[in-house]
N, C-alpha and C positions, 0 to 999 in steps of 0.2 A: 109642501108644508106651508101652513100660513104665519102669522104674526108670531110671534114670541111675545110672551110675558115675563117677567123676571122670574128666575126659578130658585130664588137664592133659598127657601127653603127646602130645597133637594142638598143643601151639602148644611157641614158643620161649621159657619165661619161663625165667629164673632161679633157679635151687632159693632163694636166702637172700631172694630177695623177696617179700611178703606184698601183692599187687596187686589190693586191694578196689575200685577204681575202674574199672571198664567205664563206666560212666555218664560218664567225663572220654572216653575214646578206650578201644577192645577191642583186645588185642596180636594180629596175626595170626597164622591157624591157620598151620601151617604148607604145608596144601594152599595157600590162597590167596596165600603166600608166592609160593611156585612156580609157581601159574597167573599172577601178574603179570609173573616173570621170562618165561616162556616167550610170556605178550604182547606184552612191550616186543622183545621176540629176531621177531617176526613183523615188525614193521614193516624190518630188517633184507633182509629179500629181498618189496617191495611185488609184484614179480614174479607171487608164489603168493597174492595177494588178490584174491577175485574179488567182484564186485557182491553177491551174492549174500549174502556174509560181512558186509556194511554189514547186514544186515537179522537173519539167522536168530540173533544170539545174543543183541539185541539183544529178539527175541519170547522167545527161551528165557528170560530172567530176568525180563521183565514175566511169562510165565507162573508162572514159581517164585514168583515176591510176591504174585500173587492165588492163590496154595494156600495161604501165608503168611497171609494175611490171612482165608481162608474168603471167598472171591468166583471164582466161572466166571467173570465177565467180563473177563478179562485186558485185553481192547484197551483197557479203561479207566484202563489201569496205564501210568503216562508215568516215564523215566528223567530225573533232574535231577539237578542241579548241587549245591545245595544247597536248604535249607529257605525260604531268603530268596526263591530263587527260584520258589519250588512258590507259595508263598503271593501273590507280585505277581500271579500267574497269576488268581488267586482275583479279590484285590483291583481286579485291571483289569476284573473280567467280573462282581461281583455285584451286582443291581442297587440302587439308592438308594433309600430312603426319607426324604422329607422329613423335615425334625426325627428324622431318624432314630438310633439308640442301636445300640454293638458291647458287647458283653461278654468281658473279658477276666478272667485270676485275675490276682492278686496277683503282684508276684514273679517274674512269666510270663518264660518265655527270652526275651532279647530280641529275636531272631527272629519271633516270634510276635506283637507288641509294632508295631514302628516302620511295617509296611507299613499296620498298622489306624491307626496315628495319622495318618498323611499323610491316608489317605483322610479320616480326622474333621477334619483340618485344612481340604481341600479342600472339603468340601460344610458345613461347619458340624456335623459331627455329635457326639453324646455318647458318650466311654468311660465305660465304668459299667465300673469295676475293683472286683473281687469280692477279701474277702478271708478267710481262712480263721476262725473260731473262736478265740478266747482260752484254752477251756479242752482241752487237750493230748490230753484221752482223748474227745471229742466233737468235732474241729476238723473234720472229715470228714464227720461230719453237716453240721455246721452251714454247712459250706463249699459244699455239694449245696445243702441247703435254700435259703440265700442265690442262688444263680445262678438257680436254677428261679422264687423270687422276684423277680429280675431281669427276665425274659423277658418282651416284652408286643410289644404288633401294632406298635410302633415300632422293633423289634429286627432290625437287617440279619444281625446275626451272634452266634454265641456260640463264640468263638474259643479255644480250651482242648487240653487233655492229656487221656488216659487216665488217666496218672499224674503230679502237679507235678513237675518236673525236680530240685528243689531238698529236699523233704522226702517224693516218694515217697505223696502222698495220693491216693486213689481217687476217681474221678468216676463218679455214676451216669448211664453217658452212655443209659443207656435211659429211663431218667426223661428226661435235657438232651432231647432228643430228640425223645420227645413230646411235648413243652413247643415245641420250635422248629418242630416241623409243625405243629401248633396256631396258631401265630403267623404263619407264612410267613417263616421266618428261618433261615438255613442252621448249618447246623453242620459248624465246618471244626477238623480234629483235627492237631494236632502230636504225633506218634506217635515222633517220635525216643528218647524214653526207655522205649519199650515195646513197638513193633513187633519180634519177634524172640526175647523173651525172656519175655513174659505171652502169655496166650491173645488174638484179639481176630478179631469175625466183622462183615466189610462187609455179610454178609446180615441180620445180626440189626441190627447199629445203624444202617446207612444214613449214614453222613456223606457230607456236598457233595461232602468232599475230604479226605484224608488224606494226610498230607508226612511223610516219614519221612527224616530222613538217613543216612548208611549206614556210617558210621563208630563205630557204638556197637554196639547190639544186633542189627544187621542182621551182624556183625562184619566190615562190606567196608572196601575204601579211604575213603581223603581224596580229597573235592569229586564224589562219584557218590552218592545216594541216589532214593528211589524214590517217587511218590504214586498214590494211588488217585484222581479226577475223578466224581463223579456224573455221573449226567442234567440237572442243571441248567446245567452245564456243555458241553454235548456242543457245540452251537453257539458258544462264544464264541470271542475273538479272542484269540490267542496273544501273546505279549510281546517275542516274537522271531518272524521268517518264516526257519524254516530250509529250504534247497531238500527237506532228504528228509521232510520231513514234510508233503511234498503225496504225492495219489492220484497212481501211477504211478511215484513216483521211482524204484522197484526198475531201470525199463528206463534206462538210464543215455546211451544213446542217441537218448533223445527228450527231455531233462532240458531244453531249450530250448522245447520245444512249451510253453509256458507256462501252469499248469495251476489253475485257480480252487480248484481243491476242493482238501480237507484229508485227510490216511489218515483213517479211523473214529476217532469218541470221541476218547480222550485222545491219541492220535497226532502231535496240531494242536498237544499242548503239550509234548513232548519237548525240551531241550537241544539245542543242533544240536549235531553232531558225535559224539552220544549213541553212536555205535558205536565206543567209545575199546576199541582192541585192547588195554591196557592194566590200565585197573580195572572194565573189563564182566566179562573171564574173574576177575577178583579176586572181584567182589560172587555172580560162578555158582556159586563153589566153597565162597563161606561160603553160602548159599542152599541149597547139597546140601547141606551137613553142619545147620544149623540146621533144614532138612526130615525130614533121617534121625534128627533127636534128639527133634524133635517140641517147640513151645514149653511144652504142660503137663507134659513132664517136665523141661523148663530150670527152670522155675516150681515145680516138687517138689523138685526139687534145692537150688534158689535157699532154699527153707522149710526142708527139713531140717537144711541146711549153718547156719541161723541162730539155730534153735529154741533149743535150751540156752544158747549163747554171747549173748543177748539177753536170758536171764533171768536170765543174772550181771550184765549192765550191769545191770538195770534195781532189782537187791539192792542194786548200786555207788550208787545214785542216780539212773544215767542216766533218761532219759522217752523213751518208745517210743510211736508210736500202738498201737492194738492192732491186733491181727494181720488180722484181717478190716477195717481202713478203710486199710492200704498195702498195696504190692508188697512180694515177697521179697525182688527183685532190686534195687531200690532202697528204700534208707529213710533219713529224718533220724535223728541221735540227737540230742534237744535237748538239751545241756553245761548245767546249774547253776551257774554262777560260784561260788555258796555251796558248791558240794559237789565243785569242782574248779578244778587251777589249770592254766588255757587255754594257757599259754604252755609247761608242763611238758607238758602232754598235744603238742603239739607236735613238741616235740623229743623226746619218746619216740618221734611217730611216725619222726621221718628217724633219730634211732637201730638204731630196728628196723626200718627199711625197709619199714616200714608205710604203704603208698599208699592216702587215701582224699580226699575232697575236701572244705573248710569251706565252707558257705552261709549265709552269714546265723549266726544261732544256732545253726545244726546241724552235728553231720558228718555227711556222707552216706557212707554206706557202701555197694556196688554189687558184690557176689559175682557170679562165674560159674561154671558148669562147670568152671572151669579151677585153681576155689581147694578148698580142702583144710580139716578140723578144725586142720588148724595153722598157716592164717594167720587164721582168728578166736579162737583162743587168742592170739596174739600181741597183736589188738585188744584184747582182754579186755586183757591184760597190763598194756597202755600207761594203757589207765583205771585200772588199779588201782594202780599207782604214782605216778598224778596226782592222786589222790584228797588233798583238804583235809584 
């Protein structure tokens, strides 16, 4: 793909809004607008639905996510609910290690978070929570070097991000990686803050499983996102027995002939009801356009749109990691209390209508396509008149 242009009239925003925030919820394009309306209007006459329609759109956007992700093997691509639910899938099927240890980051969304503590609950196991670096321009290093350190033949899992949700740091997950083949300890990816918007290739890293939810960078609906399943998984047991995700369910007719076996690979671990006429045509149509834009020009974009307007915060005082340890598309700004007054900076943003989100110490700022030089001149703005 080459250059990006701004594509801000493909959605519905607002001229006087400055909507930094994808990484909270992405505003719908306005294709996908329209492919919801003209789903919800199908169920309207069940009449013209045929068997058939449970199935084929349902393969069409597992195929779009493994081009998405760089992986042929689409069957391995299951539709889900959400992130809590991709990861119980995991969590029910990998296997245990006596005295065994998970590794988590810091800070981790809490999705990523509660399905690993139950299981260290239930077998006795160790979280070893990793956390980033002290010093602002090296946190990135030190936060890799740390986990990789972590890792040893005790390790069931090393359960992490491409990029942290919260501050937007890069994970050398080809390092994590061969570090957890080394081990025998899988490696399971919460891809929600990056599938869609960064580059990222199942052939090159190999994760167990990658969960992605589909309301961010995927730009679909609420409660449908999408995960990748390895080989390690190919045989396990699902967390639900939904009827269409046995072999044969296509013939609707025989649905009673009661049937052992499971469709291929990740089939076993679909959502039931996964053929929602609704927000299946929503996630196809952001799936076309986020295929036709290509992620490394969302990602060029995402860079150029931040470049200069980053290198005023950072004259203002702000602290920035450096550009090679985050994402474009998400990053912290770490606030200095000494160098700004938090409460001021605030209310300039709902002044100016400047959408981004607080984490901790930071504000995260999350551009897309759809933003412009002049909603990160407004961010500037906001830091410069909150300045001590």
């Amino acid at each position: 793909m080459g250059s990006l242009s701004c594509q801000k009239d493909l959605f519905d925003l607002d001229p006087e809004i400055h909507y930094l925030n994808a990484a909270y919820m992405s505003p719908n394009l306005r294709a996908v607008e329209e492919a919801g309306i003209k789903g919800i209007r199908r169920k309207s006459k069940p009449y013209l639905l045929h068997p058939e329609d449970f199935f084929t759109e349902v393969d069409a956007v597992r195929k779009q996510f493994a081009m998405l992700v760089e992986t042929e093997a689409w069957e391995r691509v299951a539709l889900l609910p959400s992130v809590s639910y991709g990861l119980a899938q995991v969590v029910q099927n990998i296997p245990v290690k006596p005295q065994g240890n998970i590794i988590l980051l810091s800070e981790q969304f809490p999705s990523n978070y509660y399905s690993w503590l139950r299981l260290a609950e239930k077998y006795d196991l160790e979280l070893r929570i990793i956390k980033p670096g002290q010093d602002l321009f090296s946190r990135s290093e030190a936060l890799n070097h740390a986990i990789l350190k972590a890792i040893d033949d005790k390790t069931l899992a090393v359960a992490c991000a491409p990029v942290h949700w919260a501050h937007g740091l890069r994970l050398d997950l080809d390092a994590i990686r061969a570090k957890t083949l080394a081990h025998q300890a899988w490696l399971v990816l919460d891809g929600t803050q990056s599938i869609g918007a960064m580059p990222f290739s199942v052939n090159r890293v190999q994760p167990d499983a990658l969960i992605v939810g589909g309301y961010k960078w995927l730009l679909g609906p609420y409660s449908l996102g999408m995960a990748y399943y390895g080989p390690a998984l190919d045989e396990g047991i699902p967390i639900e027995e939904a009827w269409i995700n046995r072999k044969a369910s296509d013939r609707f007719e025989r649905l009673v002939d009661y049937q052992p076996e499971y469709r291929p690979y990740a089939g076993r671990y679909q959502v039931g009801e996964a053929s929602n006429f609704a927000l299946l045509p929503m996630l196809r149509a952001a799936l076309d356009q986020l295929l036709d834009w290509g992620v490394y020009a969302i990602q060029s974009y995402c860079g150029q749109l931040i470049k200069e307007p980053y290198q005023a915060l950072e004259r203002l005082g702000v602290q920035i990691e450096p550009e090679i340890s985050r994402a474009s598309h998400l990053t912290g700004l770490y606030v200095p209390d000494d160098r700004f007054d938090r409460e001021r900076l605030q209310s300039l943003f709902r002044e100016h209508h400047v959408y981004v989100s607080n984490r901790g110490a930071f504000v995260r700022v999350a551009p897309h396509v759809y933003n412009t030089s002049e909603d990160l001149d407004a961010l500037v703005y906001c830091f410069q008149k909150a300045c001590r």
